[in-house]
N, C-alpha and C positions, 0 to 999 in steps of 0.2 A: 144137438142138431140145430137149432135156433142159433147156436150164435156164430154155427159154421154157415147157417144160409143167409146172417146178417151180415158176415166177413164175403161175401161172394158178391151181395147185394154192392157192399164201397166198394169192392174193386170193378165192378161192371160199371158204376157211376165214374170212378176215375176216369176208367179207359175213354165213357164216352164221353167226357168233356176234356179230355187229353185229342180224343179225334175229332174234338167239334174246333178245337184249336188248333189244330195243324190245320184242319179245312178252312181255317178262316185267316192264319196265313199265306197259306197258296192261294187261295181268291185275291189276296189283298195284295201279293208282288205281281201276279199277275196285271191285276190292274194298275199298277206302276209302269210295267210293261206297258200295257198301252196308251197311258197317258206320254210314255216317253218317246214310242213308238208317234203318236199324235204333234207331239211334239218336232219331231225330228222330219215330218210330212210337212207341218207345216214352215218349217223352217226352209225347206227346199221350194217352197210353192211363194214365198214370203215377197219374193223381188222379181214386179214384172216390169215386161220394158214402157216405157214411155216415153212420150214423145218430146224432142228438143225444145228448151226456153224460145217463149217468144222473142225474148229481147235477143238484138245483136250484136255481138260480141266484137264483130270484124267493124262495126261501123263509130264505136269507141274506139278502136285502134289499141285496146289492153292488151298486155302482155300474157298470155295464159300460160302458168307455170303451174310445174308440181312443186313435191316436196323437197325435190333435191333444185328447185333454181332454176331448173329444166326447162327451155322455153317452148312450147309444143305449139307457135302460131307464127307468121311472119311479118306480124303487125312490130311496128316501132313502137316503143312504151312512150306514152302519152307527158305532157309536159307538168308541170304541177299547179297548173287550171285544168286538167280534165279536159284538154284542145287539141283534135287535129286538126292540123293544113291551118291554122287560127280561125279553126273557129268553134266556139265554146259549145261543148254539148253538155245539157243540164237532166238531170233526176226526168225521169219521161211524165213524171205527174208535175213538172217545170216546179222554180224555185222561186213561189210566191210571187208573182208578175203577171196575174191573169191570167182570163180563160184562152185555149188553146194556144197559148206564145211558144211551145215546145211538142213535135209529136209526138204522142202518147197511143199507147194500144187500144183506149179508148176511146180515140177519134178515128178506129180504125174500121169499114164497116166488117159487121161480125163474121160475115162469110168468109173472111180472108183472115179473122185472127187465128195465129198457133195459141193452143192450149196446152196445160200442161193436167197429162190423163194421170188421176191418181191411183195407184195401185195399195196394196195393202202394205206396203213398206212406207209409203207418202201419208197413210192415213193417221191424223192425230200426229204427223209431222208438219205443220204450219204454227208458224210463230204467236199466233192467238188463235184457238182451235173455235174459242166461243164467238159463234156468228153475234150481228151486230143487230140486235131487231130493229134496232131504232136509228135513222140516221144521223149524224151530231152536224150540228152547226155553230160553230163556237165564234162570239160577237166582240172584239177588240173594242177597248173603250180607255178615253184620256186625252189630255193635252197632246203636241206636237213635240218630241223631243223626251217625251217620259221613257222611251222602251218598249210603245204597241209591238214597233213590228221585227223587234230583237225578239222578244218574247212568243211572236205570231212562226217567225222563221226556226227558230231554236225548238217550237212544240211539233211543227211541222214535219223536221226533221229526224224529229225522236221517234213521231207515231208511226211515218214512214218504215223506217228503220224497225221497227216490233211489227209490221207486217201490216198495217190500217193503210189503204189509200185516201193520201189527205193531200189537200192543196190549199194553199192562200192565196186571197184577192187581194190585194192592195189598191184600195182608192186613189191615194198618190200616184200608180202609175196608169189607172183608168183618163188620172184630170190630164197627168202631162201628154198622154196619146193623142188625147183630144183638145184641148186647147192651149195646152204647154205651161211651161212656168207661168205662172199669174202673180200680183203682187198681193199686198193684204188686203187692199180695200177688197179684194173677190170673195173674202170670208167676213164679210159686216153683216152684220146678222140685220139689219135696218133695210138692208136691199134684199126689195123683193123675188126679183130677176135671180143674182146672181144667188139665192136659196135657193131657187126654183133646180135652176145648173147643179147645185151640189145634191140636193136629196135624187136628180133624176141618175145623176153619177152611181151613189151608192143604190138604189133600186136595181141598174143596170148591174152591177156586179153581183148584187144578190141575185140577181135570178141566175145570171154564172153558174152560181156554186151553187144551186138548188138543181140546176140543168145538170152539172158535172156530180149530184150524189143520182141524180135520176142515172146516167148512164153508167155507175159501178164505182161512182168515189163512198167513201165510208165518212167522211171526215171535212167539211170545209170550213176554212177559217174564212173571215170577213174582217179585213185590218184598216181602220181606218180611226177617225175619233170620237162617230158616234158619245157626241159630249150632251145631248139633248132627252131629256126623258117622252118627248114627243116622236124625235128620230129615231129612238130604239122600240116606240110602239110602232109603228110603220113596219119595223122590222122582224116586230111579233106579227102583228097580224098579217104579212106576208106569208109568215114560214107557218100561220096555223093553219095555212088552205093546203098546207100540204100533209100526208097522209102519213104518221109514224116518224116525222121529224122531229126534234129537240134541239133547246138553246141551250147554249153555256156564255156569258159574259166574262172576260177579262178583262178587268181596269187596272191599268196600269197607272199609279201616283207617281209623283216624285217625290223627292226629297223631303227633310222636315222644314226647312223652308219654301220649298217647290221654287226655285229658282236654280235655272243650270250654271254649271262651273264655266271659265272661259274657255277651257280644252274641249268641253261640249259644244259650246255656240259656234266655235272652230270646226267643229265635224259634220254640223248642220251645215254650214255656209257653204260646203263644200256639195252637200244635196242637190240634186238637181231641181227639187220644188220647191228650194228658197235664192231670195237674188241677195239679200245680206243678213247680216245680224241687226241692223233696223226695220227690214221688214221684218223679218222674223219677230222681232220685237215686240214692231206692231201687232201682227196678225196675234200676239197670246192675249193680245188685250181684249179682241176682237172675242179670242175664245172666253177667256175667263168670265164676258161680261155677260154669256151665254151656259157657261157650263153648269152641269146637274151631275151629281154622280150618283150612282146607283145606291138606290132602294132598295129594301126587305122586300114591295110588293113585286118586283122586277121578276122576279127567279132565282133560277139557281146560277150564282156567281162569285168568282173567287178577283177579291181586293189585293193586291200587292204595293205597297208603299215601300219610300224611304230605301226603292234600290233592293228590294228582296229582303229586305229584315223584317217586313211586318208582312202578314200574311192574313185576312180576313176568308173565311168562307161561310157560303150560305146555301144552304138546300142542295149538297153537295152529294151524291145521289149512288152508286151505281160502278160498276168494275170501271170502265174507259174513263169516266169524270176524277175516280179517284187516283187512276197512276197519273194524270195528266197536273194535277194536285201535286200528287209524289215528285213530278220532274221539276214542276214549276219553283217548289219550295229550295231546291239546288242550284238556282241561276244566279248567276250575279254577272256585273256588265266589266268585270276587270280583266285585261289581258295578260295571260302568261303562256309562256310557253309550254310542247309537250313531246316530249321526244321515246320516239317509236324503235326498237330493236330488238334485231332476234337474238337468242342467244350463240355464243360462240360455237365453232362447229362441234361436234358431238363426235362420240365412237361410234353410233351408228349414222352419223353422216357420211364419215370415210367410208362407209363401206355400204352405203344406201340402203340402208333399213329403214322401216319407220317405225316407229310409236317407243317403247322401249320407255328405259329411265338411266340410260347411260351417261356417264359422267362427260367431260371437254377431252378434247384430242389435243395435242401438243399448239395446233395452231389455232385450237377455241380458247386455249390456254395464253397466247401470245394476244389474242384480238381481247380479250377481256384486262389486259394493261392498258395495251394502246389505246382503247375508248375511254377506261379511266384518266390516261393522261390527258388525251384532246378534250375531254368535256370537260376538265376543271382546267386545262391553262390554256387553252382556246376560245373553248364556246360559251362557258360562260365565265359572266363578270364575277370577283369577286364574295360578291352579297349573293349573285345568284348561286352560287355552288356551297354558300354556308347555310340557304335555305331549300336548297335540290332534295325532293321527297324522289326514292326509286321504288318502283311497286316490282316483283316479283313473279314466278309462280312458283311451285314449291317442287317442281321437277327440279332432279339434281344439276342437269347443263345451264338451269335456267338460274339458280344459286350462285354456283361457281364463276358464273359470269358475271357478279358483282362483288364481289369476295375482296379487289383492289377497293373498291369503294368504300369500303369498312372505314369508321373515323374520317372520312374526307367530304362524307354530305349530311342534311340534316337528321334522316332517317333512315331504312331499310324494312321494308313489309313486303308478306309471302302473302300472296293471294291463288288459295286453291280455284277459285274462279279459272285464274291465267291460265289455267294449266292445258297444255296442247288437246288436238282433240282424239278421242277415243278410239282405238280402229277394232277395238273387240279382238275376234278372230284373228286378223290381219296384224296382229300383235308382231312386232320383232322379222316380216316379211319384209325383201324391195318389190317392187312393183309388178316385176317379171314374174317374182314364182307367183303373186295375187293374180297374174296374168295367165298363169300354166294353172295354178290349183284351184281355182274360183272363176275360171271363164265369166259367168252369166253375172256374177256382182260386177268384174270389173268394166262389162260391156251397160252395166245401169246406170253405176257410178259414171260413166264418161258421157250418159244420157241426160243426169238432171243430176252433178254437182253437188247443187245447193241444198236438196232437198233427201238426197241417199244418205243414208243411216248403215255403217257398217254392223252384220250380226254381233249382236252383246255390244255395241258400241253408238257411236254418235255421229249425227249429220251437224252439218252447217247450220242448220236451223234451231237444234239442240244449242249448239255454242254458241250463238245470241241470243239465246234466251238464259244461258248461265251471264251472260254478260252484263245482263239489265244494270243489276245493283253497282258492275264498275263504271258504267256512265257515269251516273248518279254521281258516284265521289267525285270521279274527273273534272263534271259542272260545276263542283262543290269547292273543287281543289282551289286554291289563289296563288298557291308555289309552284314555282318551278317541278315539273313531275318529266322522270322518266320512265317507260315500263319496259322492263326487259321478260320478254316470254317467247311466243310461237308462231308458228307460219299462218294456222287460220286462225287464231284468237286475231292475230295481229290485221289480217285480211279484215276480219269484220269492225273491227274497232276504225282501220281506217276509211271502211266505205259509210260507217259511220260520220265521219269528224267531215269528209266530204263531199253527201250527201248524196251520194252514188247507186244505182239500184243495187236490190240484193244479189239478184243473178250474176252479177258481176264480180259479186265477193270472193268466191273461190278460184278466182283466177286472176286475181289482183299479185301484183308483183313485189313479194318484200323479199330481197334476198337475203341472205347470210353476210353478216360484217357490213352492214349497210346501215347507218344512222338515218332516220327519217324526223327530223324539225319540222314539226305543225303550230306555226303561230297562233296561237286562238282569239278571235276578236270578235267584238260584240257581233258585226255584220258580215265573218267571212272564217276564211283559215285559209293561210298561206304556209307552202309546204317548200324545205328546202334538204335535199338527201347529196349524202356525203358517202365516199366510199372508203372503210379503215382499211388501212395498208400497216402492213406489219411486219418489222425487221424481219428479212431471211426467208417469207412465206412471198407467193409469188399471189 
């Protein structure tokens, strides 16, 4: 009897931890349920509307295109200065030429600026999410002719570009406003007068960019040659009366004999702040017989000699000081070219799809010859097409559009960076059925561009910030480079190189079979676009 009531006992224990586990099953898909149910709520609630870019679209005169080329504005495509009717319109935080030279949203009073309303699709969508507690004021320092304001212009437009509002002063164009070209006796450090004139200069631009972080800049450069350890306390003890600001020093040295090459003094002369290569001359006598260069007690600042190959830092601190570090270490003042294109047309081009991995269509097939031919017995010279690096992405249209290239330039590299941007959902759709089956995305998406994130996929915003590290090379690069990849890689990269807002990125104009030439030089980029024509295709 016992071991019939001990055999009853395990099977009663079975059963209940047989039923304690099926109940802990069902509670547990349940709750999958409605995490997925949670899920599937919030994915519907995910994208609200919001209101239109401040900036203007129609007042650049840009082309607003989609994926297929498509022009959807009646603006004429701008020249390649960025000019309607001639007259230049520059980055709205203006390009390093003092305070208010360009209208900006922040000269705007606030009652009438457009904001952009963030929704929960926008949130933790901005290109630097971490606010800035501190405001940076970063202080150029060095001779005349070393690189300040190559260096000042190039940081400017990086920070810009990763989403900081930044701007530079330039003293040079403070002195020529106001008293115009001077010769060198106005920099003799023995007159007292004309000291007086230069330190009240650089005061007057510092409070500038102390004024322009008080109304919503993040970021101001002060370029000038601050070569004085006296000049640069003036300039501390200015920025310590202000509350939660920070300095950064950049000096820029020359060479290892700091003396410029004649092709330099050539480029200078051509300055509007120098009258020849013997004032100029003069005036570094003027400086050298005065300069200091920065101290350990100074702060925190980054040394650059010898053209970018020596790099000193000090008390180098903090996320913003370190990428600006990271760019800086990439510069160099050599000019080469950089040529921009889409890849050939695709199978889902012909037939207006987007995102996909579909290989070239017979006439993506024809246009990726004819570019090979014209870029090595055209566009470039010999030497340059045996030193032509092409960068890639690793999508298949984007490959096969270099594939003639094989053995005919110096390299070939796949950069998953390149790679078009993400449409999630919108995988393998044209625009109409996103239009038919996603009503309320494609009415967001036509809201704020730049800043919409397709479900399971990627905004604008996303793709420059995968983009950072190909800057980087690009600044890095000395050879001729070409990249062959996508419609908004290719949009940011070039509102990049010309220093364009970002609102204006996603409807910047690169078509298909369209060569784009960006000359890159120390003080500019000049762009020159070709259109390939391809036997038999119209």
């Amino acid at each position: 009897m016992s071991d019939i009531f001990s055999n009853k006992i395990y099977v009663y224990a079975f059963s209940l931890c047989l039923s304690a586990s099926s109940l802990w099953y069902l509670m547990n898909m349940r709750q999958r349920k409605k995490k997925k149910s949670i899920t599937i709520n919030s994915t519907e609630t995910y994208f609200a509307v919001r209101n239109s870019s401040w900036f203007s679209l129609n007042k650049l005169g840009f082309r607003r295109t989609e994926s297929d080329g498509s022009d959807i504005t009646k603006n004429n495509q701008v020249d390649n200065k960025s000019s309607v009717d001639g007259v230049k319109h520059d980055h709205p935080e203006g390009p390093n030429i003092g305070f208010e030279s360009n209208p900006s949203w922040l000269s705007t009073p606030k009652a009438n600026r457009k904001t952009l309303v963030s929704s929960s699709n926008s949130s933790n969508n901005n290109i630097n999410d971490a606010a800035i507690t501190n405001k940076l004021i970063v202080v150029m320092v060095g001779l005349p002719g070393r690189g300040k304001t190559y260096i000042a212009r190039k940081v400017a437009r990086y920070l810009r570009w990763i989403g900081f509002r930044t701007r530079a002063f330039t003293l040079a164009k403070y002195r020529l406003d106001k008293f115009g070209t001077k010769t060198a006796d106005f920099f003799d450090p023995s007159c007292e007068a004309n000291y007086v004139q230069r330190v009240k200069l650089m005061l007057d631009a510092l409070d500038d960019s102390l004024r322009y972080l008080s109304r919503g800049g993040d970021i101001a450069i002060l370029d000038g040659s601050n070569c004085t350890i006296d000049r640069r306390q003036l300039i501390r003890d200015r920025v310590a009366k202000e509350e939660n600001h920070e300095l950064l020093f950049i000096e820029s040295l020359g060479g290892a004999d700091d003396e410029l090459t004649e092709k330099q003094l050539e480029e200078l002369s051509n300055s509007p702040d120098f009258l020849d290569k013997d004032d100029y001359k003069k005036r570094m006598q003027y400086y050298k017989t005065s300069y200091e260069s920065l101290a350990d007690n100074e702060g925190s600042f980054i040394k650059v000699s010898n053209y970018g190959r020596d790099i000193i830092l000090h008390e180098i601190h903090g996320f913003l000081r370190s990428k600006i570090v990271s760019f800086v270490m990439n510069l160099h003042t050599e000019s080469r070219p950089l040529f921009i294109c889409r890849h050939g047309e695709s199978e889902f081009n012909e037939i207006n799809l987007i995102g996909g991995d579909s290989g070239l269509s017979e006439k993506g097939i024809a246009f990726s010859k004819a570019l090979t031919e014209y870029m090595i017995s055209e566009e470039l010279t010999d030497i340059e097409a045996k030193e032509l690096v092409i960068w890639t992405s690793s999508m298949r249209r984007a490959k096969e559009s270099v594939v003639p290239f094989k053995g005919r330039c110096n390299r070939l590299l796949e950069w998953r960076a390149l790679r078009e941007i993400e449409v999630g959902i919108c995988d393998g759709l044209s625009y109409d059925q996103i239009k038919e089956m996603f009503p309320e995305e494609f009415q967001v998406r036509s809201q704020d561009k730049l800043r919409y994130r397709y479900p399971r996929g990627e905004s604008y915003i996303d793709v420059i910030n995968r983009l950072e590290p190909i800057i980087f090379e690009i600044e890095r690069q000395k050879e001729p480079l070409m990249i062959v990849a996508h419609q908004a890689v290719l949009r940011c990269l070039y509102a990049y190189f010309l220093d364009l807002p970002l609102e204006e990125a996603p409807y910047l104009s690169i078509p298909l079979h369209t060569l784009i030439r960006l000359d890159l030089k120390p003080y500019g980029c000049k762009e020159k676009r070709l259109r390939i024509c391809m036997e038999g295709f119209s």
